[in-house]
C-alpha positions in Angstrom: -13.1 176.4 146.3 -10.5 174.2 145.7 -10.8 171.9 148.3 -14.5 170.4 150.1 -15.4 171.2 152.9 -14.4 168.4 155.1 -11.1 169.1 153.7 -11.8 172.8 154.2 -12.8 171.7 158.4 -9.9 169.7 159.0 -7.3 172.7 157.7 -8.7 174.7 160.4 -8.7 172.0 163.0 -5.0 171.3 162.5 -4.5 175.5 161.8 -2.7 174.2 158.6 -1.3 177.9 157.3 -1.2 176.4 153.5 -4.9 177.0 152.8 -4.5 180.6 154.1 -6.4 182.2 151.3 -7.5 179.3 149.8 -11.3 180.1 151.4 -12.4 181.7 154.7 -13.9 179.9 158.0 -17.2 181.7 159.4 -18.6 180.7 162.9 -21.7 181.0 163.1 -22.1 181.4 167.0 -19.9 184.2 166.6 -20.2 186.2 163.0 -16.8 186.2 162.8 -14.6 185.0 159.7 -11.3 184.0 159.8 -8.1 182.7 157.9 -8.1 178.8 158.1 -5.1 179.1 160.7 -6.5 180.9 163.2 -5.6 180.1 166.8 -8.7 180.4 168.2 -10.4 177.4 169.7 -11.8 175.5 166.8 -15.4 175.5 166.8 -18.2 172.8 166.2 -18.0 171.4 163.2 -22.2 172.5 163.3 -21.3 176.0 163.5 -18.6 176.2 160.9 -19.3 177.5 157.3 -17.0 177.9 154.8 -16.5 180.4 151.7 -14.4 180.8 148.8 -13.8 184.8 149.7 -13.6 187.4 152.0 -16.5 189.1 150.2 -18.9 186.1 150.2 -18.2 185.6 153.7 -19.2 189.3 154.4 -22.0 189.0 152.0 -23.7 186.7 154.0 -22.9 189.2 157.3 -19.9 187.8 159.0 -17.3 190.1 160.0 -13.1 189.6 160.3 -11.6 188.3 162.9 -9.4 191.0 164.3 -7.0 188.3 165.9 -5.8 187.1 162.8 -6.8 189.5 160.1 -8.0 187.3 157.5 -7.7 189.8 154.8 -4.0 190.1 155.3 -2.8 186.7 153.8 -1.5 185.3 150.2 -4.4 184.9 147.5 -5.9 181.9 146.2 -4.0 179.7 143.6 -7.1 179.4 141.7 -7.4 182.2 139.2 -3.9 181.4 137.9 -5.4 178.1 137.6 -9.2 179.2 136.5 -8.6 180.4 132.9 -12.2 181.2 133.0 -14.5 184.4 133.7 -14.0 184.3 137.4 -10.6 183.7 137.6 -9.8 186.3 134.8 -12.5 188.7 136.9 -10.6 188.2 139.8 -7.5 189.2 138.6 -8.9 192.6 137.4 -10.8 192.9 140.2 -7.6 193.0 142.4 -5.9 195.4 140.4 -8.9 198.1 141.2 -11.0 197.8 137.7 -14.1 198.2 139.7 -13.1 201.0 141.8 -11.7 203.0 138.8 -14.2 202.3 135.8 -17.6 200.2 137.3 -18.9 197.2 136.5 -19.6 198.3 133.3 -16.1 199.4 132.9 -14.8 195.6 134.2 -17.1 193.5 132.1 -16.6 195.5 129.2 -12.6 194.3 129.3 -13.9 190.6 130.2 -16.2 190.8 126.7 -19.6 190.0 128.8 -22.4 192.0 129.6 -22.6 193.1 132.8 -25.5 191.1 134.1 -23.7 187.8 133.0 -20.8 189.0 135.1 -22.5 189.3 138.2 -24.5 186.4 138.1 -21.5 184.6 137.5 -19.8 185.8 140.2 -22.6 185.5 142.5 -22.7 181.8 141.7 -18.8 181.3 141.8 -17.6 183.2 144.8 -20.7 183.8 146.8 -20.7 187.8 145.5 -20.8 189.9 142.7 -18.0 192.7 141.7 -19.5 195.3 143.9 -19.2 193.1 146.9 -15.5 191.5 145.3 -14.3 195.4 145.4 -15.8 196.4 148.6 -14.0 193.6 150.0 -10.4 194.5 148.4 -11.2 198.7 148.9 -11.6 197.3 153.0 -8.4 195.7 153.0 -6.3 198.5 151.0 -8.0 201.1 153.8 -7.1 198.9 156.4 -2.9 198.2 155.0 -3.3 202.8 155.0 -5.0 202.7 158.8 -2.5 201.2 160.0 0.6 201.5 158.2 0.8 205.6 157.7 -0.3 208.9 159.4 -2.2 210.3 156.8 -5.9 211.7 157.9 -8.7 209.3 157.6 -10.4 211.1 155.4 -7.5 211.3 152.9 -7.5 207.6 153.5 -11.0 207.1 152.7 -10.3 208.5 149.3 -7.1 206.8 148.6 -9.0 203.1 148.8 -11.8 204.5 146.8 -14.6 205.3 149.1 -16.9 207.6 148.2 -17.5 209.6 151.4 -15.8 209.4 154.9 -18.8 208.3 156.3 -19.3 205.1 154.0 -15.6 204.3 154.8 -16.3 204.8 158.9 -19.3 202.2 158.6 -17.6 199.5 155.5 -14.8 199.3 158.6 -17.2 198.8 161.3 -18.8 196.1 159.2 -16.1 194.6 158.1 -13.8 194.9 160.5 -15.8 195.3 163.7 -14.0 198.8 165.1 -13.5 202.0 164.0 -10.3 203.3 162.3 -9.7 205.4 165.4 -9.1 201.7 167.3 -7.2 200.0 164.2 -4.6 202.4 164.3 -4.0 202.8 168.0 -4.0 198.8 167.9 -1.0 198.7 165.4 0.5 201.7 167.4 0.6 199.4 170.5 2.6 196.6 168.5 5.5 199.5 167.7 4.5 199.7 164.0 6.1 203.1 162.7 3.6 204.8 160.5 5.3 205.8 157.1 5.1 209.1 155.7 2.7 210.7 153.4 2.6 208.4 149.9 4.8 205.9 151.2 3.6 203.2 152.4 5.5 200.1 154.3 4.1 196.4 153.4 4.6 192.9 154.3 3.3 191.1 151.4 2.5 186.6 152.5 3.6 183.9 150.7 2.9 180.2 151.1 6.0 178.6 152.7 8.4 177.5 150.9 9.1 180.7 148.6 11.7 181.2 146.0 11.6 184.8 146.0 15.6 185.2 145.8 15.3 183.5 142.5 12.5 185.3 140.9 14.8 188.3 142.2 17.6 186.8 140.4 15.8 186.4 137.5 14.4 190.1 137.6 18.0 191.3 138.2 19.9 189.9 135.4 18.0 192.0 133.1 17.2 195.1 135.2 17.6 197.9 133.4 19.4 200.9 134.1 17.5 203.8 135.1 13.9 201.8 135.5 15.6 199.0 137.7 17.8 198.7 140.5 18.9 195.0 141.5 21.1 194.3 144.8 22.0 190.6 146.6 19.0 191.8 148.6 16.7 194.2 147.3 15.0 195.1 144.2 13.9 198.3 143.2 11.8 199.1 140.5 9.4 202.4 138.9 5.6 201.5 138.5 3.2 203.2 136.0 -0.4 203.1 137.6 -3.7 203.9 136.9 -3.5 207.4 138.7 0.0 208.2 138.7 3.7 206.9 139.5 5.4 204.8 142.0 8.4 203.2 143.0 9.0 199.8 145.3 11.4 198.4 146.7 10.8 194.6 147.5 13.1 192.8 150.0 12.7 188.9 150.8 12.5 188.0 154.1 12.0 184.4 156.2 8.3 185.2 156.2 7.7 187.5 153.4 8.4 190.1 151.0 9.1 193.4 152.7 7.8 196.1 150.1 8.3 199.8 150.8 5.9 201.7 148.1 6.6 205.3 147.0 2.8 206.7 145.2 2.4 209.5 143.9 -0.9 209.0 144.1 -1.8 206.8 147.7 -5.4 205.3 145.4 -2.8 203.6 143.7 -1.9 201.5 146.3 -4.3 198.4 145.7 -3.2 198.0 142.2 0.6 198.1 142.9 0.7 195.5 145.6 -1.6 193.3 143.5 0.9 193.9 139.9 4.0 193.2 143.1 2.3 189.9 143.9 1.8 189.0 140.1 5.4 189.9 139.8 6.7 187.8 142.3 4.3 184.7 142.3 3.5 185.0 145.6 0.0 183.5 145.4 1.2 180.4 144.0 1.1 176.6 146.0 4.3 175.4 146.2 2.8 172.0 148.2 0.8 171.0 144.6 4.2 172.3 142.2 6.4 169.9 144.0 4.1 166.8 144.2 3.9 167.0 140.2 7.5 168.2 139.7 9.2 166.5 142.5 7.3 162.7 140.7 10.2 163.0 137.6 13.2 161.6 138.6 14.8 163.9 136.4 13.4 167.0 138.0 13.3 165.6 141.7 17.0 166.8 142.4 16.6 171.0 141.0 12.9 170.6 143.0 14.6 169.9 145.9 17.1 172.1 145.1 14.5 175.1 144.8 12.4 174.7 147.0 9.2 176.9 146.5 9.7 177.6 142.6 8.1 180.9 141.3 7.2 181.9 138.4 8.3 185.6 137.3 5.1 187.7 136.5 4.7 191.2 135.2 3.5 194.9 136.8 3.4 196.0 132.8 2.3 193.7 130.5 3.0 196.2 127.9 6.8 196.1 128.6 6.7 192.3 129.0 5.8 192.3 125.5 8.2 194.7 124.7 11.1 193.1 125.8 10.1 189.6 124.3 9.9 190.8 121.0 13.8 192.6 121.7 14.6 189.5 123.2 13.7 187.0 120.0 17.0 185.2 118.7 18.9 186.8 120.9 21.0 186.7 124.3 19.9 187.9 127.8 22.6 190.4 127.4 22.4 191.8 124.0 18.8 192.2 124.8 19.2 193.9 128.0 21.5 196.7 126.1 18.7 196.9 123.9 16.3 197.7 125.7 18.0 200.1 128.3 19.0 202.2 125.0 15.3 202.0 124.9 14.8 203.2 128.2 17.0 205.9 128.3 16.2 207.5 124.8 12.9 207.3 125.2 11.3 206.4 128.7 9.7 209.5 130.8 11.6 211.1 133.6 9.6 210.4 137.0 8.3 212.9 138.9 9.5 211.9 142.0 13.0 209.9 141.3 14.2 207.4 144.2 18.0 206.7 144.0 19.3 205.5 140.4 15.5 204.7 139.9 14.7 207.6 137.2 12.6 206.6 134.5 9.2 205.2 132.9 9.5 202.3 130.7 8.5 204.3 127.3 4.3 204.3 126.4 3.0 202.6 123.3 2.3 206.2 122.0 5.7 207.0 122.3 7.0 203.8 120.6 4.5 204.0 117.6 6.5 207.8 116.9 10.2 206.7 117.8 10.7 203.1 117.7 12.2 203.1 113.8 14.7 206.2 115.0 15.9 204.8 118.2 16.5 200.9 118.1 19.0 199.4 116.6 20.1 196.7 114.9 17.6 194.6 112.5 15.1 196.7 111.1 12.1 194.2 110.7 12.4 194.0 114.5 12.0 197.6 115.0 9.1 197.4 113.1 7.6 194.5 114.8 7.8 197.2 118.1 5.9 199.6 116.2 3.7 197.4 114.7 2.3 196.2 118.6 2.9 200.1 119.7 0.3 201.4 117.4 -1.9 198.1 118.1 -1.7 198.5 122.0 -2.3 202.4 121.6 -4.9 202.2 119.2 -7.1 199.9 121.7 -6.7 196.8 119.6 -4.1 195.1 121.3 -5.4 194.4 125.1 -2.2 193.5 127.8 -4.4 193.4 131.0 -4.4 190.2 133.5 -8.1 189.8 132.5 -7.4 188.5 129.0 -8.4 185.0 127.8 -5.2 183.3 126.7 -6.2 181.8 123.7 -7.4 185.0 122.7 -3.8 187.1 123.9 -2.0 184.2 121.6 -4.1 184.7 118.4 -3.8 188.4 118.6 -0.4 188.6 119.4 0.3 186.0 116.7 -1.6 188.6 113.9 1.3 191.1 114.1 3.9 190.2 111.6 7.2 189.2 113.6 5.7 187.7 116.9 5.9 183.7 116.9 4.9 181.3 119.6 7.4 181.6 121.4 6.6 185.4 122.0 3.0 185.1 122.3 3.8 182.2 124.7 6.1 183.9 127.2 4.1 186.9 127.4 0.9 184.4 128.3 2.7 182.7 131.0 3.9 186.5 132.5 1.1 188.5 132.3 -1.6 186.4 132.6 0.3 183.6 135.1 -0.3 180.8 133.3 1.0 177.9 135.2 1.2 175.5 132.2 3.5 176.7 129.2 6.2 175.3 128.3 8.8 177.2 126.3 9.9 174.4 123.9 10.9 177.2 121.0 13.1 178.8 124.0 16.9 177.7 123.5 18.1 178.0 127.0 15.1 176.0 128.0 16.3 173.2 125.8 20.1 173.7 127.1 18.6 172.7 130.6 16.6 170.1 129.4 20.2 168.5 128.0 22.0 169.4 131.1 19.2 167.3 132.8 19.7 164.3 131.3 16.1 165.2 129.5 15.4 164.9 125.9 16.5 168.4 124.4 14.6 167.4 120.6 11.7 169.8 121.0 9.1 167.1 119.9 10.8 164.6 122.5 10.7 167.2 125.6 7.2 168.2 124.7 6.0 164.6 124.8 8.2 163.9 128.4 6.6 167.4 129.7 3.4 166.0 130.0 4.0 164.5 133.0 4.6 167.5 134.3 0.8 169.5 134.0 -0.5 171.8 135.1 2.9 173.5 136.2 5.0 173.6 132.8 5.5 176.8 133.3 7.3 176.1 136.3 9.4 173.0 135.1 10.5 175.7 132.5 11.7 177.9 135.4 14.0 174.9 136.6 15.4 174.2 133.5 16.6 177.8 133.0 18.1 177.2 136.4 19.7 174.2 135.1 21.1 176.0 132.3 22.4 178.8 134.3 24.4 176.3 136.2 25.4 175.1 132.6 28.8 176.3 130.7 27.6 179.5 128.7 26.1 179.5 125.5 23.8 181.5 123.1 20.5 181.4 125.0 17.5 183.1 124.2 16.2 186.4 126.2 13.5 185.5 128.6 
């Protein structure tokens, strides 16, 4: 965990709501888990254990607290943090690995053997990927109980049980009641239960939260057709592991509203966890601004953005794709790039939602028909179907799981990608809280507009004081240059 346990003790005896998800609080006199802000009379500190997951806590035969659903809150800040086998096994974890190709399957993407993965984990988090996916397949059948009318034993499938009565007694363990009770219970508090494949959300953050500014970000380069940007919405089409989906993500006080069309309702634990990637909404905003907030020259924009996020990915793949458009170029230019991209070659979805119509294209697609369809220099074309026919091939992996010095090098092998390109795509699929985009002109434009050094080796030797969250000083200074008076910048 990232804090000790006397730390850990007096979070819950002040009900302090910023280390929700940071680790769960079991009582022992009760077998009950719960989030570190319950509101339940705290207990002795003799009967109080504390563990770094839901799963471990279960592990050791505790059960969640139906008061204040434990499950349901922001995930830890650490395996942005963690660069190492847990953190990157948590990630893939989350996104449904497990539940879709085994452990084998899950250690096999990590590059360990599947004993040394489990042990690992055992040691880490208190459980082993079984346990980590039992505990994340609970929580997606719970979101379906509750939140739609579908049959149970369509739900049980959906979250990847393997029979209706494993999924009857996983929520009695976990949740102590039956699905019968869990949905009458979120009946009682007028929830309206969405339709078949849709699903309505509520998706936690840690207060403060940014998310009109990741928005922002996301919707000056939406692209027509995949993307649909509003002062208050954003809409986009997902490609997932058994079919499509579109969301639509509105920010609210408290959190994210997210309305999710499937195709395919197992899908559902992989799109909220590529949503909350995408939005940053695991991040600690408390530990950002103590570092940030320290510079005098950054103390002002802190303040001024108060809960800075950093814009992740649901597609790695298209991340990459649009950085290497995006090279020596502006936002704009890139942007009609890429739709061109988009609508030439992306596929039709099966189940459109408003102006929402299309795929982003595949890597097999862009290996074909990259030279035909882009224009404009021809060495960058290549460069697309140079990393298309890597990705489709199997030698190029985008996933959250990868090790980042690893991403870097093999990104850097295909002629045309730079630093800067392997860089950016580091710090959006993988989250990594500590690159800093010196290559990145508009980065250096709000460095200048600071009052900050804009020579590259200058900034990079004044941006020290600013790990582990570079990546989120960079975030500011593209704000700063926003605000600036327009010039070439770099798409980002």
């Amino acid at each position: 965990m990232l804090v000790g346990t006397e730390e850990a003790f007096r979070a819950v005896a002040s009900r302090d709501a910023r280390f929700d998800g940071w680790f769960v609080h079991a009582v022992r006199s009760t077998g009950i888990y719960c989030r570190p802000s319950c509101p339940a009379r705290t207990p002795k500190r003799t009967n109080s254990e504390f563990f770094p997951t839901a799963a471990a806590a279960q592990a050791a035969g505790y059960r969640a607290c139906r008061r204040c659903l434990p499950d349901a809150v922001p995930g830890s800040p650490e395996w942005n943090l963690r660069a190492d086998l847990a953190g990157r096994a948590m990630r893939l974890i989350s996104d449904g690995v497990v539940d879709r190709c085994g452990v084998r399957g899950l250690a096999a993407q990590l590059g360990y053997s599947e004993r040394h993965l489990t042990r690992v984990l055992t040691a880490e988090l208190g459980a082993g990927p079984l346990g980590l996916a039992r505990a994340h397949r609970a929580h997606s059948a719970r979101t379906l109980v509750e939140t739609t009318a579908i049959p149970f034993s369509d739900v049980a499938f959906a979250a990847g049980f393997s029979s209706l009565r494993q999924f009857n007694d996983t929520m009695r363990e976990v949740f102590g009641t039956t699905p019968t009770a869990l949905r009458a219970r979120a009946q009682r508090k007028d929830a309206v239960p969405s339709g078949a494949g849709t699903v309505q959300l509520r998706l936690p953050f840690r207060a403060p939260c940014d998310t009109a500014g990741v928005l922002r970000f996301l919707g000056q380069r939406a692209l027509t057709g995949l993307e649909d940007a509003g002062p208050d919405h954003y809409t986009r089409a997902l490609r997932l592991p058994h079919g499509t989906g579109v969301a639509t993500l509105r920010p609210q006080d408290e959190h994210v509203a997210c309305t999710l069309r499937l195709t395919d309702l197992r899908d559902l634990g992989s799109a909220v966890s590529r949503l909350r990637r995408l939005l940053d909404l695991d991040a600690d905003p408390v530990a950002v601004r103590d570092v940030l907030g320290a510079d005098p020259a950054l103390r002002a924009t802190a303040e001024r953005t108060p809960g800075v996020r950093l814009p992740g990915s649901v597609d790695g793949w298209e991340v990459l794709v649009r950085a290497v458009l995006g090279q020596q170029v502006s936002v704009a230019s890139a942007r009609r790039t890429t739709k061109r991209l988009v609508t030439a070659l992306g596929e039709p979805l099966p189940h459109p939602h408003g102006t929402v119509t299309r795929l982003f294209p595949t890597p097999e697609v862009l290996a074909e028909r990259a030279l035909e369809v882009l224009p404009g220099p021809r060495r960058r074309a290549e460069t697309v179907r140079d990393v298309a026919t890597a990705v489709a091939g199997g030698r190029l992996a985008l996933h959250p799981g990868r090790d980042e010095a690893e991403l870097r090098r093999d990104l850097q092998e295909v002629r045309g990608i730079g630093p800067w390109t392997a860089s950016y795509v580091a710090m959006r699929v993988l989250g990594s809280p500590d690159v800093l985009l010196i290559g990145d002109l508009a980065l250096r434009r709000g460095a200048e507009a600071l009052g900050l050094p804009d020579d590259p080796a200058a900034l990079e030797e004044h941006a020290r004081r600013w790990s582990p969250w570079r990546s989120y000083a960079g975030v500011l200074l593209w704000e700063a240059a926003a605000a600036a008076p327009p010039r070439l910048q770099r798409a980002s």
